[in-house]
C-alpha positions in Angstrom: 101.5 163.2 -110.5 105.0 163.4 -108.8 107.7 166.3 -110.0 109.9 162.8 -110.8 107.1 161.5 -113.0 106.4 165.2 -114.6 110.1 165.3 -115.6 109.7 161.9 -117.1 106.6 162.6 -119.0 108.3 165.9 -120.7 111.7 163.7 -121.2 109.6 161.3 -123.5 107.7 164.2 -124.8 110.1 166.5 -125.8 112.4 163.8 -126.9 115.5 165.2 -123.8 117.4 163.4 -121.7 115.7 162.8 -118.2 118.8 165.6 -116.6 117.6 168.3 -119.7 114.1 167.4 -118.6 114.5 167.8 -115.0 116.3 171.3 -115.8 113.0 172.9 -117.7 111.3 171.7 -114.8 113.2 173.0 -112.1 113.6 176.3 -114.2 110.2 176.3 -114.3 109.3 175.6 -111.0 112.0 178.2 -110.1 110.5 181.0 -112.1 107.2 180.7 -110.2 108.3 180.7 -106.9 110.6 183.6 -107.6 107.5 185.6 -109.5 105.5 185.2 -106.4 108.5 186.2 -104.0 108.6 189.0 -105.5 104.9 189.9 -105.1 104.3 189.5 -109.1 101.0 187.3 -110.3 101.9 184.4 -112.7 99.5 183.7 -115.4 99.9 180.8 -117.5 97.1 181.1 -120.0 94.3 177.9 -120.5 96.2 176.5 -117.3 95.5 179.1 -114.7 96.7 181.7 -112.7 99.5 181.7 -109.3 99.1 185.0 -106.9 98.8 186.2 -103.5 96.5 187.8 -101.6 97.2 189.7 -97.6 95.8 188.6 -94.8 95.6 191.1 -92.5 97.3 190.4 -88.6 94.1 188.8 -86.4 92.7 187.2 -83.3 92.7 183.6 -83.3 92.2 180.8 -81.2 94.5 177.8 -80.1 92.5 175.0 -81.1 93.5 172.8 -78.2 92.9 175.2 -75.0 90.8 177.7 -77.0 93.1 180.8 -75.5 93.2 183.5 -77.8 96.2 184.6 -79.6 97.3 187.5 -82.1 97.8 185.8 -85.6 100.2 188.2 -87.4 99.9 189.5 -90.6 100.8 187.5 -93.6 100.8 186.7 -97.9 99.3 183.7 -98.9 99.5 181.8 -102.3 96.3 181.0 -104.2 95.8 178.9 -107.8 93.0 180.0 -109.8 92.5 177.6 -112.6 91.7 178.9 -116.1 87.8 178.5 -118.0 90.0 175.7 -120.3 91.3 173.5 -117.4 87.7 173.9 -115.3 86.1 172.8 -118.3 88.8 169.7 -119.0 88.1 168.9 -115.3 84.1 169.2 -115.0 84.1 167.1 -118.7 85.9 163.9 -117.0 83.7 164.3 -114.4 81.0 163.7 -116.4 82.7 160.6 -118.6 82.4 158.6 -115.0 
């Protein structure tokens, strides 16, 4: 699913116009990003859960010569889906 086809689906939904619709979305989307900026965890419960975890600075390796180099240290972003939407997803699994 597209944002454009998200914003659609919650226009219909929620009975808004398609510019109201792509608001909540944007504000939503907005709120999230700016959480996480911020260093906050997001939890949207039955859905899942938005947060970051540090990764230390490293040695790596350049995949085309295989010289090493220093990979610095950095936050990365990690979804953790909730016990309801692992279940919704392993049940249509099992209706294939």
């Amino acid at each position: 699913m597209t944002k454009s086809e998200l914003i659609i689906l919650v226009a219909h939904q929620c009975k808004l116009t398609r510019k109201d619709a792509e608001t909540v979305v944007d504000t939503m989307f907005e709120s999230i990003a700016h959480s996480l900026e911020i260093g906050h965890r997001v939890e949207v419960r039955g859905f899942g859960s938005f947060g970051l975890k540090e990764r230390r600075a490293r040695a790596g390796r350049n995949p085309k010569t295989g010289e090493q180099v220093s990979v610095g240290a950095k936050r990365v972003m990690f979804f953790k889906p909730g016990l309801e939407m692992r279940r919704r997803v392993d049940s249509e699994g099992d209706q294939q």
